[in-house]
N, C-alpha and C positions, 0 to 999 in steps of 0.2 A: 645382568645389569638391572637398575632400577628394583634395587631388590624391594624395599622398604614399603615402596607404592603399589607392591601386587599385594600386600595385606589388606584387603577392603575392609577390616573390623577396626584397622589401626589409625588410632584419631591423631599422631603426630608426638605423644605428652610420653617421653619415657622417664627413667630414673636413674640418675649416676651414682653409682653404690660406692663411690670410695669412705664413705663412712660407716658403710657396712662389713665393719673387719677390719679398715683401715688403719690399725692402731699402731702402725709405723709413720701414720701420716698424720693422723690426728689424736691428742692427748684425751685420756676420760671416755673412749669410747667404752661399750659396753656393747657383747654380742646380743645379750637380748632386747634391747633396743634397735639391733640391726635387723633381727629375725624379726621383729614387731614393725618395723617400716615398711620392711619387703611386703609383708602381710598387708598393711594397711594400702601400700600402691596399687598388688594385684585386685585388692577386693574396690578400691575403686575404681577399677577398669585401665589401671596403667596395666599396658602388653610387651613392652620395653624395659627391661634390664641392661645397664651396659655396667657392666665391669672389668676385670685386670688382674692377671697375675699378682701386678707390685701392689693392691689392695691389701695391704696384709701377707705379702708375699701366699696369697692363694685361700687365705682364711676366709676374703670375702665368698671367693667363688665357693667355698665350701657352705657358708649361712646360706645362699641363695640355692645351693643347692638341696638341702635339708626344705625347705620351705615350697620347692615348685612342684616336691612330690605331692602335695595335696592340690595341685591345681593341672588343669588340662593343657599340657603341651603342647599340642597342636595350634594354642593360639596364644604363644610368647613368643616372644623373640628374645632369643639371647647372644648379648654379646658379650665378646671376653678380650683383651688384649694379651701379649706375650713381645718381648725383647729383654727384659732384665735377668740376667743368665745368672743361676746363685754358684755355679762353675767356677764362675769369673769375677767374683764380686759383686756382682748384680751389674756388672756393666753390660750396654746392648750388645745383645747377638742375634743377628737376623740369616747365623748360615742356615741351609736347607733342613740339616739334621737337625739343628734349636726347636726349629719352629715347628717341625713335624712332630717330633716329642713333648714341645708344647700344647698339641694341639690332643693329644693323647694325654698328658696330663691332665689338662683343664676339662677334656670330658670326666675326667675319674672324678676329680674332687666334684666339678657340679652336677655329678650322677646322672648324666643323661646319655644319649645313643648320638646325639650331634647339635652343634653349637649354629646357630643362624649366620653370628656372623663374628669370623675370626680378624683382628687388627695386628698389623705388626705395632707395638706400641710407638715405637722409636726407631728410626735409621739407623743402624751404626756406619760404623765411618771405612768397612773394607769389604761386608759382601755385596755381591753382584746385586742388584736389587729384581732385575729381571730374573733369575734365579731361586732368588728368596721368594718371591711371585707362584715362578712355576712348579716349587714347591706347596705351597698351598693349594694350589690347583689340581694336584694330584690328592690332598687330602677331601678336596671338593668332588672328585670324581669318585672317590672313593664312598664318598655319601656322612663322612663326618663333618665337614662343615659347608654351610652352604651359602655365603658368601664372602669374598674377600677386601679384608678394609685395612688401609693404610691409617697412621696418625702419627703429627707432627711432622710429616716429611715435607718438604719445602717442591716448588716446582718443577726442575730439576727430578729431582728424585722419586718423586709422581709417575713423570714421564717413563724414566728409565725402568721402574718399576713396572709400567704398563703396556709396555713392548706389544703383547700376546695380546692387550682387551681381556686383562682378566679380572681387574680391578673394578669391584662392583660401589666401594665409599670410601670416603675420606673422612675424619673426623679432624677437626680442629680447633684451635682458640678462635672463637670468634664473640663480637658481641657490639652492641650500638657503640661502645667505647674503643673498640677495636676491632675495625673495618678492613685489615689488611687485605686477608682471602679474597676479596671485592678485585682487588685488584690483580690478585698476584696469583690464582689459581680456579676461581670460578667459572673464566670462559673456556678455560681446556675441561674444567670437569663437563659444563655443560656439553662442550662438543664431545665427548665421550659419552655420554649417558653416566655420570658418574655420580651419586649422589653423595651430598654434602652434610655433614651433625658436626654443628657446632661446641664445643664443652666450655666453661664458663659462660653464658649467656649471660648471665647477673653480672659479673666481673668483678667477683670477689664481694660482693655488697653493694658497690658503688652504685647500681640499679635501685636497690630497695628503698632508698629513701634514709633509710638510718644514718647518712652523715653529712653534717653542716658546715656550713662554708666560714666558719670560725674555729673550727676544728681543727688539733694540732696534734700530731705522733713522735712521740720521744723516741729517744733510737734505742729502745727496746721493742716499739711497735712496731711489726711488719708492713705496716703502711711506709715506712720514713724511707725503705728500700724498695717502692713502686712508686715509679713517676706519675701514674695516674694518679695518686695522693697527693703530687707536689703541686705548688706554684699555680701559675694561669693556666694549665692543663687541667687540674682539679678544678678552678672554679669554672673554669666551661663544662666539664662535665656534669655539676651541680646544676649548672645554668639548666643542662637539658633535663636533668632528672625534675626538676621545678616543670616544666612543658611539660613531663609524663604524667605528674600530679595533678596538672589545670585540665589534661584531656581525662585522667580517671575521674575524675570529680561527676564527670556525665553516666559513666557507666559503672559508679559505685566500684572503684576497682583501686587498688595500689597502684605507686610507680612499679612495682617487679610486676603484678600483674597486666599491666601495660604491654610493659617491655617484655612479658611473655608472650604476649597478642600480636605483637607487632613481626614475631619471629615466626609462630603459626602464621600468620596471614604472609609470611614470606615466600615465594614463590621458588627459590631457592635452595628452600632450608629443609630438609626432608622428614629430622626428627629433634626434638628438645629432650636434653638430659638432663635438668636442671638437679642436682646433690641437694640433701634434706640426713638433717641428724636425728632426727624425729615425726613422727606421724604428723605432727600439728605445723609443722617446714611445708610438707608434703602437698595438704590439701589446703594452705592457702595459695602456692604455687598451683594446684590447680585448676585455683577460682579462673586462673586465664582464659580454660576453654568456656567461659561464658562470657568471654567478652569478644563481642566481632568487630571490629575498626572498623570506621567507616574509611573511605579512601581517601577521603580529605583527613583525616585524621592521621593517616597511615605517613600519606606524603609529609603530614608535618614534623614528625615524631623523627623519619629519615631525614630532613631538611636540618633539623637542631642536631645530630650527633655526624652531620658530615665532617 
C-alpha cells in the first residue's frame, strides 16, 4: 500500500506519455520528439512515467524504454497499463492469463527486470475482478511488478477487485472541472490506504486559459461533443479558470500552473501526470512546483469549481 509516498526523492510531478508513440491516438506525432520529451522530463527531475499498452499499442512503452537505459533505475517509477487484447480486437481482457502475459510483455518492450506499477487499464464486462487481482499479485510476489493499480473502474468494481487488500492505486479522470471521485470513491480509497492519480488534470485545456467565453466549435470540432464546451456549463467553467488567473497574477504563474498547484498541495492526490507533446509543454507545466498556495488561496480556487 501507499506505494508512491515511500519514494522520498519523489516530488509528486510525473508525466503521461500517451504522446510518446501515441500515434494511434494522436495525428503528426513523431518518435523523436517522443524520445526528446522523455529526456527532457528525466533530466528535470521528473521520476514518474506513466504509460500503456494502447499508447501505440506498445511503441510508447518501447521510446521510454530505449531512453531509461541511460538513466538510474532505481529512482523511476514506472508505470504501464494493459487491458486492450489485440486477440480480440483490442477489446478489454482482464482474464488472469491476459494480464500475466501482459505483464511479461511490457517488461520486454520497456527492457527492464520490473515495472513499479502495473494498472488494469479497463474493466471488462465478465472476468472475476478479484481474480484479475490475485493474478497480479502473484506477478508481484514474483518480483516483476511492484504495485498494483486499477483505472477507470468505477466503485463497485474497486471493491470487488480488492477483496484480498491487494490494490496499492487507482488512477482516474479527475480535475477541478471534474470532481466526481470526490464523491464516488475517495472515502473507500482513503479507508484502504489506497492511493489516488488523477489523468486529465488540465481537462483537455479548458484549465489553460486558451479558451474564451465567445468561443464557438463547429461540429468538426471535438469540443461540440463535450459538454464541458457547452452552454452555462462552459461559461462557469471559464468563470473559474478567470479566479485562477487573478490568484496567479501574485505568483507569476498561469491558470494551468495554478490548477497544477492546487492538485500538489492536494492532500489526496498522490501523483500528477499531466501529457506534453513537447519539451517546451513539459517545463512550463512544471513551473507548478514553484508555486505553494497559500490556504486562503487553496480554499478559493476549491470554492469556484464546486
Amino acid at each position: 500500500m501507499a506505494y508512491l509516498k515511500n519514494f522520498t526523492t519523489f516530488n509528486k510531478f510525473g508525466l503521461g506519455t500517451n504522446k510518446v508513440g501515441g500515434h494511434n491516438l494522436f495525428d503528426n506525432l513523431a518518435d523523436e520528439d517522443g524520445i526528446a520529451l522523455v529526456k527532457a522530463a528525466l533530466d528535470s527531475g521528473v521520476t514518474l512515467l506513466d504509460t500503456a499498452f494502447a499508447y501505440g499499442f506498445g511503441r510508447s512503452e518501447e521510446l521510454i524504454g530505449q531512453v531509461i537505459k541511460d538513466y538510474d533505475r532505481s529512482q523511476l517509477i514506472i508505470a504501464t497499463k494493459a487491458a486492450h487484447d489485440p486477440a480480440q480486437n483490442y477489446a478489454f481482457n482482464n482474464s488472469p492469463e491476459f494480464l500475466q502475459a501482459s505483464v511479461d510483455s511490457a517488461l520486454q518492450r520497456l527492457d527492464v527486470d520490473y515495472i513499479d506499477i502495473f494498472y488494469i487499464h479497463f474493466p471488462d464486462e465478465s472476468t472475476d475482478k478479484r481474480l484479475a487481482v490475485q493474478a497480479l499479485q502473484e506477478m508481484k510476489e514474483a518480483g516483476k511488478i511492484r504495485a498494483i493499480g486499477l483505472s477507470n473502474f468505477n466503485l463497485d468494481q474497486i471493491k470487488e477487485a480488492n477483496q484480498d487488500g491487494y490494490v496499492d492505486i487507482v488512477e482516474d479522470a479527475y480535475s477541478l472541472v471534474d470532481r466526481t471521485a470526490e464523491q464516488t470513491t475517495w472515502a473507500y480509497l482513503q479507508e484502504h490506504d489506497i492511493e489516488f492519480v488523477p489523468y486529465y488534470p488540465l481537462a483537455s485545456g479548458l484549465l489553460t486559459g486558451k479558451y474564451t467565453k465567445t468561443q464557438t466549435f463547429t461540429n468538426d470540432d471535438w469540443q461540440s461533443r463535450n459538454p464541458n464546451f457547452q452552454g452555462a456549463r462552459y461559461q462557469a467553467i471559464l468563470a473559474g479558470v478567470d479566479i485562477l488567473a487573478g490568484i496567479g497574477q501574485a505568483y507569476n504563474a498561469s491558470p494551468s500552473q495554478v490548477a497544477l498547484a492546487w492538485y500538489l498541495k492536494n492532500p489526496n492526490i498522490a501523483a500528477l501526470i499531466p501529457g506534453a507533446r513537447i519539451a517546451a509543454q513539459l517545463h512550463d507545466n512544471l513551473k507548478a512546483l514553484d508555486v505553494t498556495l497559500s490556504d486562503e488561496d487553496y480554499q478559493k480556487i476549491d470554492a469556484a469549481f464546486k
